[in-house]
mmJSON file of the N, C-alpha and C atoms, coordinates in Angstrom:
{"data_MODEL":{"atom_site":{
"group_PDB":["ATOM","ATOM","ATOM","ATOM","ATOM","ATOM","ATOM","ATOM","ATOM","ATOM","ATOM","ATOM","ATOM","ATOM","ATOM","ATOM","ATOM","ATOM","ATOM","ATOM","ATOM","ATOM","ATOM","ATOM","ATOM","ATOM","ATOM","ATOM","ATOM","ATOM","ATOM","ATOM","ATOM","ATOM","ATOM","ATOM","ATOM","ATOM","ATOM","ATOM","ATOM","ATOM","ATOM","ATOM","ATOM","ATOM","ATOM","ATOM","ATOM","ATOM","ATOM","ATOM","ATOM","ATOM","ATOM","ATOM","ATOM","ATOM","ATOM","ATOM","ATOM","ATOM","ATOM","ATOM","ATOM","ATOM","ATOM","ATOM","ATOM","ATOM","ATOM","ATOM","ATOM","ATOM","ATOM","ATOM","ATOM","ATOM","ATOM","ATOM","ATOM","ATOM","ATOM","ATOM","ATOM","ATOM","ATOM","ATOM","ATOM","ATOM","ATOM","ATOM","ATOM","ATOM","ATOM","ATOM","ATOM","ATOM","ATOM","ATOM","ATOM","ATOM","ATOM","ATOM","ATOM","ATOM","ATOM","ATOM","ATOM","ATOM","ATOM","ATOM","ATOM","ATOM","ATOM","ATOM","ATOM","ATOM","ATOM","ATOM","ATOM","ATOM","ATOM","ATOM","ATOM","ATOM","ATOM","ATOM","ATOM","ATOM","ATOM","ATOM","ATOM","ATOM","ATOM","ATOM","ATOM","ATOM","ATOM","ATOM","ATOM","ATOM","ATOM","ATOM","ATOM","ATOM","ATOM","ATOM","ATOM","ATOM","ATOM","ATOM","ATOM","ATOM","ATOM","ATOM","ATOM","ATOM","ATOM","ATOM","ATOM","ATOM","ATOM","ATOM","ATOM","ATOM","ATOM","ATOM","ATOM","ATOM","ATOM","ATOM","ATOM","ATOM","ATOM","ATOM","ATOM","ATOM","ATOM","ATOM","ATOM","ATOM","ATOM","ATOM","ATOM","ATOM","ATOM","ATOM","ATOM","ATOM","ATOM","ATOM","ATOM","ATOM","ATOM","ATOM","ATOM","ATOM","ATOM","ATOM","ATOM","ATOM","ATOM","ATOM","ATOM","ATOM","ATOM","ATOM","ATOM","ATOM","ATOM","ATOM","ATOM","ATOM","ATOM","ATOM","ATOM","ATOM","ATOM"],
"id":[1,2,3,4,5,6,7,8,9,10,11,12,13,14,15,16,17,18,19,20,21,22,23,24,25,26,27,28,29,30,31,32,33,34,35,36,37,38,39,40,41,42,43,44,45,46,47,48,49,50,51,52,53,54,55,56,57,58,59,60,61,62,63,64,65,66,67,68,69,70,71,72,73,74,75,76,77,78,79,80,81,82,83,84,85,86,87,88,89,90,91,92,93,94,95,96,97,98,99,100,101,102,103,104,105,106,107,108,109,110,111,112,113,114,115,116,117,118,119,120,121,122,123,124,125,126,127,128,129,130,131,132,133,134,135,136,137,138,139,140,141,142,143,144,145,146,147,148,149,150,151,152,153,154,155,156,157,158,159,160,161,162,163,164,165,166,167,168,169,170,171,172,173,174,175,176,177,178,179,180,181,182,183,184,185,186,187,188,189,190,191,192,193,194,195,196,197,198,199,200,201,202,203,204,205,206,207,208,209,210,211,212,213,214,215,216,217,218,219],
"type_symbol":["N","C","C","N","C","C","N","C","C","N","C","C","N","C","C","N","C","C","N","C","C","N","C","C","N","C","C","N","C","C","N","C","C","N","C","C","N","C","C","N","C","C","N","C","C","N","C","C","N","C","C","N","C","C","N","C","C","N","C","C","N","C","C","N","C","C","N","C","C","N","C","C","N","C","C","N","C","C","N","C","C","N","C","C","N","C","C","N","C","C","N","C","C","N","C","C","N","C","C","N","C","C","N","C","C","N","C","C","N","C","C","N","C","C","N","C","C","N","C","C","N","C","C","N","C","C","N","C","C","N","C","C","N","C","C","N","C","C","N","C","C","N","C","C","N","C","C","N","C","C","N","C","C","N","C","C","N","C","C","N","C","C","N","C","C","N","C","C","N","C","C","N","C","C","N","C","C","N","C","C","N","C","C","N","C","C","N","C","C","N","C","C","N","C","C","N","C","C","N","C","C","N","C","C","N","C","C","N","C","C","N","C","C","N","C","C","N","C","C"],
"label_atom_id":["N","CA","C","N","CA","C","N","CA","C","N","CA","C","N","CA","C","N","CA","C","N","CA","C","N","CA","C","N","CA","C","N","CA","C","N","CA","C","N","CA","C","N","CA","C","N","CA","C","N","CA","C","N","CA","C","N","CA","C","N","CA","C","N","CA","C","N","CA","C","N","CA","C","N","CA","C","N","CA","C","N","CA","C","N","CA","C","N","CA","C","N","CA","C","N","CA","C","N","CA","C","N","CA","C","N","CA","C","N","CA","C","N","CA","C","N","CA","C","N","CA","C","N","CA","C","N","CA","C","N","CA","C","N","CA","C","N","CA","C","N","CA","C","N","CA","C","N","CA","C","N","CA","C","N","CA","C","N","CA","C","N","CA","C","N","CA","C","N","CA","C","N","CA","C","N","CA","C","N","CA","C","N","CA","C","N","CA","C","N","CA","C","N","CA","C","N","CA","C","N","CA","C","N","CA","C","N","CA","C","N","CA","C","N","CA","C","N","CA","C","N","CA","C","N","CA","C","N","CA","C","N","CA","C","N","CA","C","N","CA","C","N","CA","C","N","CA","C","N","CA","C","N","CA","C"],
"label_alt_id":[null,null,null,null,null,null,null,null,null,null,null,null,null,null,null,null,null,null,null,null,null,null,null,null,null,null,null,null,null,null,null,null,null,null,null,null,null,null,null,null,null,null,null,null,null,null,null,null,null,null,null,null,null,null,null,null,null,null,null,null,null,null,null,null,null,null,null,null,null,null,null,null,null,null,null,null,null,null,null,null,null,null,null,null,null,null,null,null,null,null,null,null,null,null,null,null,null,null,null,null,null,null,null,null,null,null,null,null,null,null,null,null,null,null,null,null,null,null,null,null,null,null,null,null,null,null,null,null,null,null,null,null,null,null,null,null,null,null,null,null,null,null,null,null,null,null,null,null,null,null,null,null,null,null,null,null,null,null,null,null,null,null,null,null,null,null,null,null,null,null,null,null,null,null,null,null,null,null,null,null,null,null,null,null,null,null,null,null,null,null,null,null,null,null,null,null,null,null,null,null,null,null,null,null,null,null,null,null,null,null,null,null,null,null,null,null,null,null,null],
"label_comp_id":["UNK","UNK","UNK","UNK","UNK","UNK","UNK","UNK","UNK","UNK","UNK","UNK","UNK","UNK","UNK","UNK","UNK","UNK","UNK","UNK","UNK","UNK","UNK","UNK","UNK","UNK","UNK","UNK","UNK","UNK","UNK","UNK","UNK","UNK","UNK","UNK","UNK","UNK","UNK","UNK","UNK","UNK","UNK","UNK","UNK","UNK","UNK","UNK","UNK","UNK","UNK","UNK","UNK","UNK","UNK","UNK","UNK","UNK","UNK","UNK","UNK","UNK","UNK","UNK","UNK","UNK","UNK","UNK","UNK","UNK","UNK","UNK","UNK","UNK","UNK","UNK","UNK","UNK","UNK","UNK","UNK","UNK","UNK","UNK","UNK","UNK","UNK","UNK","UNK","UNK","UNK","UNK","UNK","UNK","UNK","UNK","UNK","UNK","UNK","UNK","UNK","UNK","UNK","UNK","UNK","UNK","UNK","UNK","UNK","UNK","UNK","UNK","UNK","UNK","UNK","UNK","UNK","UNK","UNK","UNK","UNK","UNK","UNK","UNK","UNK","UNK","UNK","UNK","UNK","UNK","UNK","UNK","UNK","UNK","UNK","UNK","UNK","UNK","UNK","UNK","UNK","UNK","UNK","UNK","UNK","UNK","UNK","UNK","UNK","UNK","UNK","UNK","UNK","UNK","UNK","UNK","UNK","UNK","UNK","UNK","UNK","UNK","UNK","UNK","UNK","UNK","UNK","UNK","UNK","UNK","UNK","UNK","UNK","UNK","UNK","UNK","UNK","UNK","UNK","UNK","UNK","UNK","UNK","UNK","UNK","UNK","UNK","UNK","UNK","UNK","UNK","UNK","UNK","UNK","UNK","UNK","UNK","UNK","UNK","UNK","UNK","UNK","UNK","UNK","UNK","UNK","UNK","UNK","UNK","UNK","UNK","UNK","UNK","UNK","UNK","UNK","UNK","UNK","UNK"],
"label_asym_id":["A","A","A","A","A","A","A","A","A","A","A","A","A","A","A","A","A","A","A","A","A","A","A","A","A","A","A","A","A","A","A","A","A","A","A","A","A","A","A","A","A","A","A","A","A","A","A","A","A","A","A","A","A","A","A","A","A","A","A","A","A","A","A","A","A","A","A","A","A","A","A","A","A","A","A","A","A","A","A","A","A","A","A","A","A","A","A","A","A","A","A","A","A","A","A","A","A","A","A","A","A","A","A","A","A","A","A","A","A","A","A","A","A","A","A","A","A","A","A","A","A","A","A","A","A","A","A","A","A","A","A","A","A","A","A","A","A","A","A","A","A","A","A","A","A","A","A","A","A","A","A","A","A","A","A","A","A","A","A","A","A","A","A","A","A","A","A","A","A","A","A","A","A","A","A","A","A","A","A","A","A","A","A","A","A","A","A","A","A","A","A","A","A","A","A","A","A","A","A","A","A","A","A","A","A","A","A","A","A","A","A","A","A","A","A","A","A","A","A"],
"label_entity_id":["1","1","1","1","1","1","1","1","1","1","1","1","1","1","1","1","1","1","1","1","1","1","1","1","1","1","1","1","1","1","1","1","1","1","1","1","1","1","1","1","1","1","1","1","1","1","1","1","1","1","1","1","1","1","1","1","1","1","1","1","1","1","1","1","1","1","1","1","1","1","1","1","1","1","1","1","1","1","1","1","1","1","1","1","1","1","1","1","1","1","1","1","1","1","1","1","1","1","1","1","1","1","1","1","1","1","1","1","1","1","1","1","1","1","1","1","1","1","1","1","1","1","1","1","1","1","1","1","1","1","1","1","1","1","1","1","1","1","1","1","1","1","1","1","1","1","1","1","1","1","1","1","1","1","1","1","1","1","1","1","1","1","1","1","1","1","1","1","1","1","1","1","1","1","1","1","1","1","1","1","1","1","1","1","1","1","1","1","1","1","1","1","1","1","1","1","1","1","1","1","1","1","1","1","1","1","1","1","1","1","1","1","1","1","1","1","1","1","1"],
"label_seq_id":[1,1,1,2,2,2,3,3,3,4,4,4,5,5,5,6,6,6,7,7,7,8,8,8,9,9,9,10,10,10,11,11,11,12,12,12,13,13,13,14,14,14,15,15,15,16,16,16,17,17,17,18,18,18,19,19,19,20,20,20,21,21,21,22,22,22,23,23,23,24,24,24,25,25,25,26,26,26,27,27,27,28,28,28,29,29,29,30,30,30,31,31,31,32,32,32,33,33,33,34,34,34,35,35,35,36,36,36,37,37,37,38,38,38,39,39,39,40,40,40,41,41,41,42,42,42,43,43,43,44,44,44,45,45,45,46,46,46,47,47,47,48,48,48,49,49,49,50,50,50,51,51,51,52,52,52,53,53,53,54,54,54,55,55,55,56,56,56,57,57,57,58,58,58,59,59,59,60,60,60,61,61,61,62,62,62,63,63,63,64,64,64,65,65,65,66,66,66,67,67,67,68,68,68,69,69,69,70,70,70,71,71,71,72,72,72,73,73,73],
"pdbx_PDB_ins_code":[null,null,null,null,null,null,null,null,null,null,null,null,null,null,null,null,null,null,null,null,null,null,null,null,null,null,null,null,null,null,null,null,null,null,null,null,null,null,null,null,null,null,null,null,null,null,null,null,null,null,null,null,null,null,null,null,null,null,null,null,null,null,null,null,null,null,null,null,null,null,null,null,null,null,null,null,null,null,null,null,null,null,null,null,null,null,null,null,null,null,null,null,null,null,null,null,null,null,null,null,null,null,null,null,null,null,null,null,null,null,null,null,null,null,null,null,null,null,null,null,null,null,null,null,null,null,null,null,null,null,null,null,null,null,null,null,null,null,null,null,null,null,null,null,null,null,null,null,null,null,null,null,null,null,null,null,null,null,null,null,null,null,null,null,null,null,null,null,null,null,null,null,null,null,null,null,null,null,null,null,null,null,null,null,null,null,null,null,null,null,null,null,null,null,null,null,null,null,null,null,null,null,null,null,null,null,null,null,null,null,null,null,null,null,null,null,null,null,null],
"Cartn_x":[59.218,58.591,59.557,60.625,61.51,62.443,62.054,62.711,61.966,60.487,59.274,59.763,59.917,60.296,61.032,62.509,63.74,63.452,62.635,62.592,61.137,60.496,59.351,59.757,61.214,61.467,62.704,62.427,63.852,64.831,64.787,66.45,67.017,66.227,66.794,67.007,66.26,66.526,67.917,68.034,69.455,70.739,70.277,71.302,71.714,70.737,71.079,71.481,71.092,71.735,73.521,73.644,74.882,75.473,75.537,76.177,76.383,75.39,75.424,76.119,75.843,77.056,75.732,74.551,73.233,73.002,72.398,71.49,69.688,68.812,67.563,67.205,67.9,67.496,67.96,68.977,70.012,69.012,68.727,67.745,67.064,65.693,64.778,64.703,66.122,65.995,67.177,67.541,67.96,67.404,65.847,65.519,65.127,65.575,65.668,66.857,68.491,69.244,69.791,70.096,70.989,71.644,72.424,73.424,73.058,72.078,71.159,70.115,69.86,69.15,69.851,70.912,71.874,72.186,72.234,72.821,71.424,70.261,69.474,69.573,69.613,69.073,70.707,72.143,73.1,73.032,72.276,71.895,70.861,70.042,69.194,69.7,70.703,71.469,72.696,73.314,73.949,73.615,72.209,71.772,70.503,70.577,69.798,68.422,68.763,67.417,66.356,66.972,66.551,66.047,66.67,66.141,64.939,64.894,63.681,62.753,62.716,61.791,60.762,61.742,61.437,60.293,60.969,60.529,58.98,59.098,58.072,56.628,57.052,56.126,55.741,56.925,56.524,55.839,55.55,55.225,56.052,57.233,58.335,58.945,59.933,60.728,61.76,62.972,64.147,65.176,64.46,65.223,65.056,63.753,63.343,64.448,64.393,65.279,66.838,67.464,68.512,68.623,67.642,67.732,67.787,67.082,66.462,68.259,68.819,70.202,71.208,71.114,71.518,71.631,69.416,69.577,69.979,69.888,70.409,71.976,72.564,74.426,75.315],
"Cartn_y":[198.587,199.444,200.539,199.977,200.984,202.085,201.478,202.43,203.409,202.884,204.012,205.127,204.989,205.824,206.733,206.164,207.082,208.204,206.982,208.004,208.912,209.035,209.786,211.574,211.152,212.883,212.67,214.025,214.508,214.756,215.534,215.681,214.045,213.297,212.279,211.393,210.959,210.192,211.132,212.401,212.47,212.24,212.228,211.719,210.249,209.721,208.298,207.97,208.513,208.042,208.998,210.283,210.439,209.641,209.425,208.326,207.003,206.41,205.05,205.188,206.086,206.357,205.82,205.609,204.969,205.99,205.751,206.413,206.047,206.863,206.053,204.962,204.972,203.938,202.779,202.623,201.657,201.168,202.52,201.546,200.971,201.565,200.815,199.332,199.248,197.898,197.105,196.955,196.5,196.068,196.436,196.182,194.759,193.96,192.325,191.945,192.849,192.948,192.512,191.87,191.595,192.958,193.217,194.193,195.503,195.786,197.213,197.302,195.944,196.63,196.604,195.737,196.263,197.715,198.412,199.686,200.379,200.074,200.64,200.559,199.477,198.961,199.497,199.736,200.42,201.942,202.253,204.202,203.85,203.305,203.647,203.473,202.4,201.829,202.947,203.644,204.634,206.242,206.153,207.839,207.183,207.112,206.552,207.539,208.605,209.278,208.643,208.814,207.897,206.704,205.751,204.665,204.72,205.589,205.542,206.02,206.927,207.793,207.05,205.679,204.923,203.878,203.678,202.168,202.686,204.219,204.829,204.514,205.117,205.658,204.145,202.794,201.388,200.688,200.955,200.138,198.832,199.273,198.453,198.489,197.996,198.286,198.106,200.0,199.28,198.308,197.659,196.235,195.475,195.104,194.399,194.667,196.245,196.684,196.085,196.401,195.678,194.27,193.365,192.044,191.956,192.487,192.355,192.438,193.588,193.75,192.329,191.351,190.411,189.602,189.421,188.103,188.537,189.146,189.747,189.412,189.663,189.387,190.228],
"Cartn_z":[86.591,87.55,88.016,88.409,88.937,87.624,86.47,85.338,85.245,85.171,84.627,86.16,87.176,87.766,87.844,87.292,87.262,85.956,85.058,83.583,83.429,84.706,85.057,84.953,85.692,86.031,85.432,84.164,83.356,84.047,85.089,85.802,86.177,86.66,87.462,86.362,84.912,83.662,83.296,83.118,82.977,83.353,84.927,85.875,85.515,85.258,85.159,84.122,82.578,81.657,81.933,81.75,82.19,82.798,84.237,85.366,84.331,83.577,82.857,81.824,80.927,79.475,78.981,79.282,78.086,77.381,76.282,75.647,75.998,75.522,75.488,74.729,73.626,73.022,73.452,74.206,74.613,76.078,76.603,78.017,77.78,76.357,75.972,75.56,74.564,74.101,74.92,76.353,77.384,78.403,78.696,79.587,80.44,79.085,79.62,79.882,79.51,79.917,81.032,81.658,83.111,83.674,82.679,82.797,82.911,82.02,82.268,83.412,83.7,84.73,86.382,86.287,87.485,87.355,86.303,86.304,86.823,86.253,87.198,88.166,89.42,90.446,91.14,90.584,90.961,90.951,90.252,90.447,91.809,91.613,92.943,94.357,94.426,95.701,95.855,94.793,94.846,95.696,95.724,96.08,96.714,98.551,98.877,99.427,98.971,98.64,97.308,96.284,95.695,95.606,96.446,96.583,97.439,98.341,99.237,98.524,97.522,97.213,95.767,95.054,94.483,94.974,96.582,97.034,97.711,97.995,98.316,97.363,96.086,95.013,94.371,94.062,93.799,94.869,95.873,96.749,97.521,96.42,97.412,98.516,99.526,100.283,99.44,100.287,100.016,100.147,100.749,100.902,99.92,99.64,98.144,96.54,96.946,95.753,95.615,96.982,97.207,96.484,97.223,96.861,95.621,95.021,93.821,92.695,93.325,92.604,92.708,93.929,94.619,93.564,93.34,92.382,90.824,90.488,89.328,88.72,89.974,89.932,89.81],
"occupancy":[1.0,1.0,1.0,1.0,1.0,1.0,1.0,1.0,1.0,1.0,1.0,1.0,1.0,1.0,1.0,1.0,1.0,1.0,1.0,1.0,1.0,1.0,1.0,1.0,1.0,1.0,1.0,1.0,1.0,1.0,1.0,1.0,1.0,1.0,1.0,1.0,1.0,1.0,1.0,1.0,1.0,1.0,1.0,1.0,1.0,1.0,1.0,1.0,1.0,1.0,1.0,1.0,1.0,1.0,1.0,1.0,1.0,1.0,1.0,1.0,1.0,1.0,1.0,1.0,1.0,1.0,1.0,1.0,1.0,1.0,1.0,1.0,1.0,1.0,1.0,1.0,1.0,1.0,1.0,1.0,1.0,1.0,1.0,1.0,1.0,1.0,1.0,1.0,1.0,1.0,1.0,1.0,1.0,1.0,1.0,1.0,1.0,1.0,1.0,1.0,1.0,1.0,1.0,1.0,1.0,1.0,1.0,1.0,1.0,1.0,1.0,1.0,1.0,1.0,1.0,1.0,1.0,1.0,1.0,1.0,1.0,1.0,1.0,1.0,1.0,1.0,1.0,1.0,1.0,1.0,1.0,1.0,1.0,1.0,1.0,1.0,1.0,1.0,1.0,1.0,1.0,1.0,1.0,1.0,1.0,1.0,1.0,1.0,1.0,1.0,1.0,1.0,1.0,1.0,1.0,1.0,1.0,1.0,1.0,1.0,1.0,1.0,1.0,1.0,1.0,1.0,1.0,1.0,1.0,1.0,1.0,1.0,1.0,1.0,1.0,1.0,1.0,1.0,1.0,1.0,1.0,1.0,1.0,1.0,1.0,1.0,1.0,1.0,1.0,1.0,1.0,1.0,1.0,1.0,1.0,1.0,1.0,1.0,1.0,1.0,1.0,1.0,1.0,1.0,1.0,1.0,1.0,1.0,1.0,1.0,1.0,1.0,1.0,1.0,1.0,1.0,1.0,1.0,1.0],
"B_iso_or_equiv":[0.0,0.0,0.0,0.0,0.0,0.0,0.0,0.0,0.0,0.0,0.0,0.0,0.0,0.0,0.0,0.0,0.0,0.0,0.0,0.0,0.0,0.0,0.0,0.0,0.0,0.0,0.0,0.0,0.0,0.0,0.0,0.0,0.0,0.0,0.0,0.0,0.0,0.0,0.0,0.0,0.0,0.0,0.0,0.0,0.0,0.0,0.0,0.0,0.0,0.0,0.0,0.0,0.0,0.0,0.0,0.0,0.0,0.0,0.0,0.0,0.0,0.0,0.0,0.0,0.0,0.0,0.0,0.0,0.0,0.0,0.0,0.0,0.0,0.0,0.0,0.0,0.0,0.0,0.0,0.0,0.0,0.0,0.0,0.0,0.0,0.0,0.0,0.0,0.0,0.0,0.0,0.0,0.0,0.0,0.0,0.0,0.0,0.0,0.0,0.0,0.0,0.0,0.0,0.0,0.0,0.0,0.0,0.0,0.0,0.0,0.0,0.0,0.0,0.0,0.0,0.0,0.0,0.0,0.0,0.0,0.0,0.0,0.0,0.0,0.0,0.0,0.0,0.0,0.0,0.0,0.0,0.0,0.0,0.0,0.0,0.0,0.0,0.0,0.0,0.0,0.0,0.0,0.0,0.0,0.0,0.0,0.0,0.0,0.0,0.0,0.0,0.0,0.0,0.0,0.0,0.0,0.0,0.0,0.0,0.0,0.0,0.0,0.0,0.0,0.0,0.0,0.0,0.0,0.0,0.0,0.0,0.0,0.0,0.0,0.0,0.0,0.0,0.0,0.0,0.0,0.0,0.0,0.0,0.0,0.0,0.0,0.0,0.0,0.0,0.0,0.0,0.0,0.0,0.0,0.0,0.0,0.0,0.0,0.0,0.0,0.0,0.0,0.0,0.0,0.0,0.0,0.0,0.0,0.0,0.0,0.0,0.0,0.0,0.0,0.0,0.0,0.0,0.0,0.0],
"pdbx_formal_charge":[null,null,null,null,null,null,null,null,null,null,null,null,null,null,null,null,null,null,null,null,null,null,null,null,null,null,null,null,null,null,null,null,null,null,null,null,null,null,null,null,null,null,null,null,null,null,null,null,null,null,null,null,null,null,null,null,null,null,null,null,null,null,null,null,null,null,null,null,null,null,null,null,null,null,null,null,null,null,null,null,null,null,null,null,null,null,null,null,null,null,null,null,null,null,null,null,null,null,null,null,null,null,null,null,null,null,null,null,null,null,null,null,null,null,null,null,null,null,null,null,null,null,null,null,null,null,null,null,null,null,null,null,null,null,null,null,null,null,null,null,null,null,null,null,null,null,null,null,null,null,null,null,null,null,null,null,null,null,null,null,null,null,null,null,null,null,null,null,null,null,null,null,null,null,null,null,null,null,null,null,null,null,null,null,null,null,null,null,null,null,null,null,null,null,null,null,null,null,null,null,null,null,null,null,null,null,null,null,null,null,null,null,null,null,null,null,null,null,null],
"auth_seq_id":[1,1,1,2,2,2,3,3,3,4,4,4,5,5,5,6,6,6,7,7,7,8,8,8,9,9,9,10,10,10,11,11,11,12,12,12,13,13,13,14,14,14,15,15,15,16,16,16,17,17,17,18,18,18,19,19,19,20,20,20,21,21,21,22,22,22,23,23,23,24,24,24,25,25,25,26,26,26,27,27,27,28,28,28,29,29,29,30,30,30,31,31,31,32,32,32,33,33,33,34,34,34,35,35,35,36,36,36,37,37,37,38,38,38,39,39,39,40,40,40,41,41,41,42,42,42,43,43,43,44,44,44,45,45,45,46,46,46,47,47,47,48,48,48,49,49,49,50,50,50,51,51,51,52,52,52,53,53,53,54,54,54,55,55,55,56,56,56,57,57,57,58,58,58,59,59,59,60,60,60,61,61,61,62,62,62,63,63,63,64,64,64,65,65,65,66,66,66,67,67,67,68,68,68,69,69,69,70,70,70,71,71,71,72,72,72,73,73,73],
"auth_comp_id":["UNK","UNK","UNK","UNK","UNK","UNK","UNK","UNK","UNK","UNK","UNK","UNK","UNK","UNK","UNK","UNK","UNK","UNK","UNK","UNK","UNK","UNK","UNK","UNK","UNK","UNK","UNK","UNK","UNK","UNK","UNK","UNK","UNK","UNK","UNK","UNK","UNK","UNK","UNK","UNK","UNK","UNK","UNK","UNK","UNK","UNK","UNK","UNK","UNK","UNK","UNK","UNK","UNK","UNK","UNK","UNK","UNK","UNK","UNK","UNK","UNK","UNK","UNK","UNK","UNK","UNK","UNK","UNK","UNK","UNK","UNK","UNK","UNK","UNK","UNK","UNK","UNK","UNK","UNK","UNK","UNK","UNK","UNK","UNK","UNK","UNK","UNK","UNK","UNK","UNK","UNK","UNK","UNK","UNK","UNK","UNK","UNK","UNK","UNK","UNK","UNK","UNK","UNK","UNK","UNK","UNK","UNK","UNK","UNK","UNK","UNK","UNK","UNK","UNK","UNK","UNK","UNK","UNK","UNK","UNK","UNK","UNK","UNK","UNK","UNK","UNK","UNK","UNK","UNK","UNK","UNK","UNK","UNK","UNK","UNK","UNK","UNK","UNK","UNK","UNK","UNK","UNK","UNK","UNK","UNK","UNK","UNK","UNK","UNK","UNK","UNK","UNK","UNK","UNK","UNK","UNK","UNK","UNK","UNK","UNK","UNK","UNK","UNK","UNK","UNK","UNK","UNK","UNK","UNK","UNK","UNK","UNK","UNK","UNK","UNK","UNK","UNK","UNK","UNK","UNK","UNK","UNK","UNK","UNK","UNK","UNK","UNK","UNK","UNK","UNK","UNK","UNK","UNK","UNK","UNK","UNK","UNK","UNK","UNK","UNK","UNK","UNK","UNK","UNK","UNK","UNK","UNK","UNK","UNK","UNK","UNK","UNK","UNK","UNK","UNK","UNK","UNK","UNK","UNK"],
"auth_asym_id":["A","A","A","A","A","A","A","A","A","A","A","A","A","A","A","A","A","A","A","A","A","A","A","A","A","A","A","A","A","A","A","A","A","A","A","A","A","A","A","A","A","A","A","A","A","A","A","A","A","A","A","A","A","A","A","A","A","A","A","A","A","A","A","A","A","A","A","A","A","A","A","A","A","A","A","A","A","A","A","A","A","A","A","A","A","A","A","A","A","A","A","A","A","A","A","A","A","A","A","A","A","A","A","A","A","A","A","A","A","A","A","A","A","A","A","A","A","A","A","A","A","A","A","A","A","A","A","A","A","A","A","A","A","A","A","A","A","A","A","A","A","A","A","A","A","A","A","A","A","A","A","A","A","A","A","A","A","A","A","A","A","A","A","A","A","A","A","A","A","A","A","A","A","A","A","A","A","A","A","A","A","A","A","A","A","A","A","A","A","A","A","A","A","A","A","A","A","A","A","A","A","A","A","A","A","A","A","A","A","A","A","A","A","A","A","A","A","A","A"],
"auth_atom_id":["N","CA","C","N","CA","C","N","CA","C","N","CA","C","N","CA","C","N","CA","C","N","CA","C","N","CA","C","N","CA","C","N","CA","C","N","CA","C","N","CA","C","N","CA","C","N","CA","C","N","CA","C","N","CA","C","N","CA","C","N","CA","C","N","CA","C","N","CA","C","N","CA","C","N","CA","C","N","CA","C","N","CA","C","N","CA","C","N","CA","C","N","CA","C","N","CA","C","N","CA","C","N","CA","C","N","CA","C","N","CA","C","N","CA","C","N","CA","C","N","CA","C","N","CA","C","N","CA","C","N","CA","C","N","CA","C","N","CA","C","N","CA","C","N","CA","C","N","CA","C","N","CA","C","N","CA","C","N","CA","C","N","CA","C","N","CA","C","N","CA","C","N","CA","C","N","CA","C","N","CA","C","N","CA","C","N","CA","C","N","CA","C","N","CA","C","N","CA","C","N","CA","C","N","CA","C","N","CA","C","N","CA","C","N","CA","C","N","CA","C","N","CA","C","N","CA","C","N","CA","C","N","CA","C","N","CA","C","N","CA","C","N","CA","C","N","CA","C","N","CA","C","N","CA","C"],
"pdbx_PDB_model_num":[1,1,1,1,1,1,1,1,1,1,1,1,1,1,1,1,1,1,1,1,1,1,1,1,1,1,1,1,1,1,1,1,1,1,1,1,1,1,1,1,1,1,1,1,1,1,1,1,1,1,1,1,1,1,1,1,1,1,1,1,1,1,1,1,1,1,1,1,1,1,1,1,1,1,1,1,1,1,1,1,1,1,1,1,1,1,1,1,1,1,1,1,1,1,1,1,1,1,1,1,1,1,1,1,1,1,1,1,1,1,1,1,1,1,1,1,1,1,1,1,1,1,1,1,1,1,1,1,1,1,1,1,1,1,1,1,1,1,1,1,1,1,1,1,1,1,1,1,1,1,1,1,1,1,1,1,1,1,1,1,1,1,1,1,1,1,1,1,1,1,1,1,1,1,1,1,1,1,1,1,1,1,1,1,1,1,1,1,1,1,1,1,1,1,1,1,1,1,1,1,1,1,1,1,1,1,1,1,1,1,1,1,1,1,1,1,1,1,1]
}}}
């Protein structure tokens, strides 16, 4: 949920693969990843515009998101 977001808008999917060193193909076939998706859930906790503007459009809170990085590890 929260990927289809970041990778919704080209400026902000660039930001994030830059910041990550990913490629697309590398997010795609990661997304069961542990590790890739902390790097998501670490770009969003990073730029907390972002995070709000995520937790907005998912119907999440950013708190949820937080946690969510918690149980992850």
């Amino acid at each position: 949920m929260v990927v289809g977001w970041i990778v919704a808008e080209p400026s902000r999917s660039e930001r994030f693969l830059t910041l990550t060193g990913l490629d697309t193909d590398q997010l795609r076939a990661g997304l069961d990843d542990p590790g890739i998706l902390g790097a998501v859930l670490d770009f969003l906790m990073g730029h907390e515009p972002d995070l709000i503007a995520c937790a907005e459009a998912t119907g999440l809170t950013p708190e949820a998101i937080v946690a969510a990085r918690g149980e992850i590890g």
